[in-house]
C-alpha positions in Angstrom: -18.0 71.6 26.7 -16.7 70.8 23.4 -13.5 69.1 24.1 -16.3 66.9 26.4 -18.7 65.9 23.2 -15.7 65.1 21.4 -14.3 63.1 23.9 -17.9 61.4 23.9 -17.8 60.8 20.4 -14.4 59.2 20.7 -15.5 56.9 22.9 -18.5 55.8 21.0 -16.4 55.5 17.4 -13.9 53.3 19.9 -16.5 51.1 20.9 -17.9 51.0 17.2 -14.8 49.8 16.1 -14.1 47.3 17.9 -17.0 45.8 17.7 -16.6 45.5 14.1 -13.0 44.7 14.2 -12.6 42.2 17.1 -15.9 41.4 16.7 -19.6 41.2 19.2 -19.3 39.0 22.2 -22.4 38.3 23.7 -22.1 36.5 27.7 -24.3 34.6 29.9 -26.6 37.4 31.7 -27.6 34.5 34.4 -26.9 31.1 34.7 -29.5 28.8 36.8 -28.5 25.8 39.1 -29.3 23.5 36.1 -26.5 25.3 34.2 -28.5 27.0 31.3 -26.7 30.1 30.4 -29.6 32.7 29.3 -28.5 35.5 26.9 -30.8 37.9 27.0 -32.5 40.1 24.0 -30.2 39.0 21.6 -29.9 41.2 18.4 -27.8 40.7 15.1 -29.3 43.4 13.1 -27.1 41.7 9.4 -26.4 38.3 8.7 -23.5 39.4 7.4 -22.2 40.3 11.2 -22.9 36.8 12.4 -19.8 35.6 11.8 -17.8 38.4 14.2 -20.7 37.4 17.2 -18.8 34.9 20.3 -21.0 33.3 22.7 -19.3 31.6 26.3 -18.2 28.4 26.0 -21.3 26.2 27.3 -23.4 23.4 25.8 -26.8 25.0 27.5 -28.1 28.1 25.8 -31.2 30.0 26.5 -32.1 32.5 24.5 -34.5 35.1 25.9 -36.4 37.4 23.8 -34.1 37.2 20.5 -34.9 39.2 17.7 -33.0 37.5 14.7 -33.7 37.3 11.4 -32.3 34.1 10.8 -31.1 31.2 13.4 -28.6 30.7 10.8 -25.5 28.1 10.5 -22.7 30.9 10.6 -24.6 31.7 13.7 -24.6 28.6 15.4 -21.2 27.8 14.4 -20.5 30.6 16.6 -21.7 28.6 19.6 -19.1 26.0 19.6 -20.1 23.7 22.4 -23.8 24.1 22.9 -25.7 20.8 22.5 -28.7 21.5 24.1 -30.9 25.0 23.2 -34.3 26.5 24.6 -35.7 29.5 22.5 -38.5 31.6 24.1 -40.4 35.0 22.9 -39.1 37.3 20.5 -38.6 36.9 17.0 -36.9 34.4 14.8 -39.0 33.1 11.5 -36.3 31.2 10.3 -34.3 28.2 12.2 -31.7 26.1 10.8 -31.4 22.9 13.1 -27.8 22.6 13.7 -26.3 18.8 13.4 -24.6 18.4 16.6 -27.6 19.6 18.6 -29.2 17.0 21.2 -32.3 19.0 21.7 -33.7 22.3 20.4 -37.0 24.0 21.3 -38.5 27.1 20.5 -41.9 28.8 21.8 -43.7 31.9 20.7 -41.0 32.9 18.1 -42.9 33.9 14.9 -40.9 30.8 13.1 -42.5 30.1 9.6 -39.0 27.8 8.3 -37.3 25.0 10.1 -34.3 24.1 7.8 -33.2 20.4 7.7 -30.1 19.4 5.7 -30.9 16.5 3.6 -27.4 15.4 3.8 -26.0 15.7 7.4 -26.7 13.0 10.6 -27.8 14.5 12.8 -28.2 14.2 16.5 -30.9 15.2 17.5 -33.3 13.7 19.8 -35.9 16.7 21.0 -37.3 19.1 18.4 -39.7 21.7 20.0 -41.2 24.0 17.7 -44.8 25.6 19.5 -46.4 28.5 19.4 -45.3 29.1 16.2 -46.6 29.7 12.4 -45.3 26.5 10.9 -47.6 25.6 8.2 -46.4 21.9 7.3 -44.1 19.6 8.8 -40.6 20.6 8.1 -38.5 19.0 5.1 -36.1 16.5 5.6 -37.8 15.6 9.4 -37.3 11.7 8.5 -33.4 12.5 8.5 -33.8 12.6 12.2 -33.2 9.1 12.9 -32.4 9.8 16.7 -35.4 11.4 17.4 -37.5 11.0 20.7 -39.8 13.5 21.2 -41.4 15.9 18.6 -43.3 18.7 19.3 -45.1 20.4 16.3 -48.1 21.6 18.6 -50.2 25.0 18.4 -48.8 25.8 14.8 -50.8 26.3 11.4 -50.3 23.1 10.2 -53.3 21.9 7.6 -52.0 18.7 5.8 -49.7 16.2 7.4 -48.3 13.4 5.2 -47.7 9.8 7.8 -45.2 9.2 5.1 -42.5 12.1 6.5 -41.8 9.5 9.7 -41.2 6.7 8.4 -37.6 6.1 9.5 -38.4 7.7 13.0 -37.7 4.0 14.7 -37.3 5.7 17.9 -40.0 8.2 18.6 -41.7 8.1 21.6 -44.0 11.1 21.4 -45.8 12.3 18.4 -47.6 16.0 19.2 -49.9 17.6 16.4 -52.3 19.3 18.5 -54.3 22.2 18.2 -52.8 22.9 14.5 -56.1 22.8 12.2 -54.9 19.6 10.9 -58.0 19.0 7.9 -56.2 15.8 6.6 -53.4 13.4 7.4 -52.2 11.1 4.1 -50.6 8.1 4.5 -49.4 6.1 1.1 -46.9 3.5 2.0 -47.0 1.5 5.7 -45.4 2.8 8.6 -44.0 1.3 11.0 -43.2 3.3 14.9 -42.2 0.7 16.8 -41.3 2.9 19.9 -44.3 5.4 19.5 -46.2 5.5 23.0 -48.1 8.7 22.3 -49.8 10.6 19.4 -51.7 13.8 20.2 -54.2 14.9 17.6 -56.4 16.8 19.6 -58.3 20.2 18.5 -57.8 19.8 14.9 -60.3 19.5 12.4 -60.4 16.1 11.3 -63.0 14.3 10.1 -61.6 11.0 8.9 -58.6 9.1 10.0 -57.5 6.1 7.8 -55.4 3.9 10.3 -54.7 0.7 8.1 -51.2 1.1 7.2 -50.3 2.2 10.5 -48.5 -0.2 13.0 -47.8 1.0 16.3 -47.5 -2.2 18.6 -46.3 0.4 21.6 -49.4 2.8 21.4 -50.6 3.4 25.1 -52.1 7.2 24.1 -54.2 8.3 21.4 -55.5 11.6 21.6 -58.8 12.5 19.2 -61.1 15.0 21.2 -61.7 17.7 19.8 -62.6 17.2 15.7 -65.1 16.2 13.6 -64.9 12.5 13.7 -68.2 10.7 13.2 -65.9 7.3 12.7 -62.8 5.5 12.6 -62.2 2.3 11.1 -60.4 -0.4 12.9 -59.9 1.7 15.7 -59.3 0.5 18.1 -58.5 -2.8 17.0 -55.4 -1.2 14.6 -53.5 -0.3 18.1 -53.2 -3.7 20.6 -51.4 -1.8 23.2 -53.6 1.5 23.5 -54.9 2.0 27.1 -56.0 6.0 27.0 -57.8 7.6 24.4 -59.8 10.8 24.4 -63.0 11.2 22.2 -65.0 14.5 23.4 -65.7 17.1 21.2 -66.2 15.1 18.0 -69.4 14.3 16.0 -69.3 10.5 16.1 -72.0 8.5 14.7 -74.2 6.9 17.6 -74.3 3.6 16.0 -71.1 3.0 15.4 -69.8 4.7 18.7 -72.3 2.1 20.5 -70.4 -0.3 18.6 -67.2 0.4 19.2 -67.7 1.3 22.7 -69.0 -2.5 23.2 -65.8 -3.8 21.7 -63.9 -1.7 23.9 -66.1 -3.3 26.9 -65.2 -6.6 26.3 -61.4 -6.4 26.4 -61.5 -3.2 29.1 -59.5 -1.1 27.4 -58.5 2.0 26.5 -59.9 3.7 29.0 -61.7 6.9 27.6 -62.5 10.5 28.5 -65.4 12.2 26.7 -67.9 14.7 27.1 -69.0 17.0 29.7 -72.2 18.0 28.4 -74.0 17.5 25.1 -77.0 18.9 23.2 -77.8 15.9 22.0 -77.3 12.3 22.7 -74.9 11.1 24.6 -73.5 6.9 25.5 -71.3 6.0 28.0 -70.6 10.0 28.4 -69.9 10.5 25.1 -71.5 13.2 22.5 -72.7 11.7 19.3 -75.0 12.4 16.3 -78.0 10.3 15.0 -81.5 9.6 15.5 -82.6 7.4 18.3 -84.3 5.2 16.4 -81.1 4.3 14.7 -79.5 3.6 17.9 -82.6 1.4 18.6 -82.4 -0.5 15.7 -79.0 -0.9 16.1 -78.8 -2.0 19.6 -82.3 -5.2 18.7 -79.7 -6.3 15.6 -77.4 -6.6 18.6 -79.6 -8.2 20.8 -80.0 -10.6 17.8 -76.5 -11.5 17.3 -76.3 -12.3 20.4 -79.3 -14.4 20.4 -78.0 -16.5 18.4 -74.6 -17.0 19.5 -76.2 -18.0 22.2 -78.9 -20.5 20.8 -75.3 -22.3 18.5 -74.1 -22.5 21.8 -76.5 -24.0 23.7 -76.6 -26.7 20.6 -72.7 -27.1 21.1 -73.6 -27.9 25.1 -76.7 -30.3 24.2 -74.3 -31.9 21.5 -71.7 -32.3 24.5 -74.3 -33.7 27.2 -75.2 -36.1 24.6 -71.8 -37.6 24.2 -71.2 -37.7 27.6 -74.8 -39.5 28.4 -73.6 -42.2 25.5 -70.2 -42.4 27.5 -72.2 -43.0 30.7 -74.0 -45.6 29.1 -71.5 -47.6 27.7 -69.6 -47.7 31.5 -72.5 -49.0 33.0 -73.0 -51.6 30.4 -69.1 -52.6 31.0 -70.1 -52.5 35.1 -73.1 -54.3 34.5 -71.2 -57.5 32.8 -68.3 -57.1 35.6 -71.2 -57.1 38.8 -72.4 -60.7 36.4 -69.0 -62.0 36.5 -68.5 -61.4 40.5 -72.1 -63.1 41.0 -71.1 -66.3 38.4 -67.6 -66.3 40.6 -69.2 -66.2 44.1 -71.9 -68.5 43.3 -69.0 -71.3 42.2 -66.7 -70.7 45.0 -69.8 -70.7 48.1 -70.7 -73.8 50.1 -66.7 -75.4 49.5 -65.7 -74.8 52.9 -63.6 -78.3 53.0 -62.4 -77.7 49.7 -58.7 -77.9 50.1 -55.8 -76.5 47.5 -53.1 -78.6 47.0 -50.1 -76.2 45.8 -46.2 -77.3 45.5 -47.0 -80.9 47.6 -48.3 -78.3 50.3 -51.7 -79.0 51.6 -54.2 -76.1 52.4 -57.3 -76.4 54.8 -60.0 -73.8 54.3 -62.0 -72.7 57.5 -64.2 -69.9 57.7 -62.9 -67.9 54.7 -59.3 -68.7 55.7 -56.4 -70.9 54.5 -54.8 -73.1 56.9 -51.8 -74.8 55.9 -51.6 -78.5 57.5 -48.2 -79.5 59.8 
């Protein structure tokens, strides 16, 4: 019995040490038919044993269920060829985005820190980080030149600063949703040419100032879900935009009844809205005010278009005028020409045996007709 606990104890102290001698390899504990190589409950308890950690030679990883203090750069270092990364559950608060990477995402981690070098290029195109306890937008974000798609979604985001994507020429997708976004700055003009959508939804908004924004490729706005009450130039500031949400705000009835007008005339965006209110509601859409407001508002309307219509109808009269003076004049010209045919008939009847002597040739006239003489 105890040469058998001593040969147990062997056996662990073996495997001890050569863990910390050769090092911790870590394999892929499935690999799907897309060729993501998951590795399972992964667990470095010390930094300081990163460095000894291998990982198979793959540019997929998914991690599942990690528990890491630190998604460090002596970590990743250790996965040589992975490009391409999905992190899901567990616990990492801390992520280091490693240059080389093509895409990173990572759900339901318990990340507070995305590190950004401020001096590397980096590859990037896809950054993922949901479900987390971010609370602003990482540093360094506008050294991503490549990126596509960013996904900043479902964190506890308050203040946003437009400035921070400025050099983001080739983002596509913009998501800040459900974050409890209170304001969003913007000092200096930006300029997304590529940006097709921008998901603000369930945040707590209540003004958005959309001047120095240019976004000629907007198709997608997304805005349910605040406290709106207005937005200037919207949605005038974004020519392309053909899909915007705006239940679940407190817009102003007046100027919604304006700005849903505007939107009538050109047919588009199309947009979603309400499904019930408490209040009133246009074109299916919540908003705050008294009706009389809307009233008024809608007769001032009325009375713009009034008299639109009234300078019109004086443009048309001015028009009908000119061409009644045109009219005028052409019969005045037909009138002298029907004189002239009468003055020219009148000398040419009763000459029936009037004859035309041309070149020495001699011309009869009978009945209407010249007859040349043999």
């Amino acid at each position: 019995m105890s040469r058998s606990r001593s040969s147990w104890l062997l056996a662990v102290l073996f495997i001890y040490h050569s863990n910390v001698t050769f090092g911790l390899h870590y394999d892929c504990s499935y690999v799907n038919n897309a060729n993501w190589c998951t590795i399972a409950n992964l667990s470095i308890a010390s930094e300081q044993d990163y460095h000894k950690a291998t990982f198979p030679n793959v540019s997929l990883i998914y991690l599942n269920q990690p528990q890491l203090d630190y998604l460090s750069p002596t970590l990743l270092r250790q996965m040589i060829a992975v490009d391409k990364m999905e992190i899901d559950g567990g616990r990492v608060p801390k992520i280091y985005i490693k240059p080389s990477l093509s895409r990173i995402s990572a759900h339901k981690n318990q990340v507070v820190e995305v590190i950004i070098d401020s001096e590397d290029n980096y590859s990037l195109e896809h950054l993922g980080i949901a479900y987390n306890q971010i609370r602003e937008v990482p540093r360094n974000i506008n050294r991503l030149r490549g990126l596509v798609r960013l996904h900043l979604h479902d964190n506890q985001i308050q203040v946003v600063n437009m400035d921070q994507f400025k050099d983001l020429n080739r983002l596509k997708v913009l998501a800040l949703h459900r974050n409890g976004i209170l304001r969003i700055d913007t000092t200096i003009s930006i300029k997304l040419i590529n940006l097709e959508e921008f998901f603000l939804y369930g945040n707590q908004l209540e003004d958005l100032f959309v001047n120095l924004w240019d976004f000629p490729n907007l198709g997608t706005l997304h805005l349910a879900s605040n406290r709106f009450r207005s937005i200037n130039r919207f949605p005038e500031q974004f020519a392309a935009l053909a899909m915007s949400s705006l239940g679940g705000n407190s817009w102003n009835c007046a100027w919604l009844v304006r700005t849903l007008g505007r939107i009538a005339k050109q047919d588009k965006p199309k947009v979603s809205g309400d499904k019930q209110c408490l209040g009133n509601k246009v074109a299916g859409i919540c908003c705050e005010g008294a009706p009389d407001d809307m009233v008024l508002y809608l007769m001032q309307s009325a009375g713009d278009l009034f008299q639109r219509m009234n300078v019109w109808m004086i443009r048309q009269e001015r028009e009908i005028e000119s061409l009644r003076e045109a009219v005028g004049a052409l019969k005045n010209v037909t009138s002298k020409f029907d004189d002239a045919t009468s003055e020219w008939s009148e000398l040419t009847s009763g000459r029936s045996d009037v004859t035309s002597e041309r070149d020495d040739v001699r011309y009869f006239r009978v009945e209407g007709s010249y007859i040349r003489k043999k």
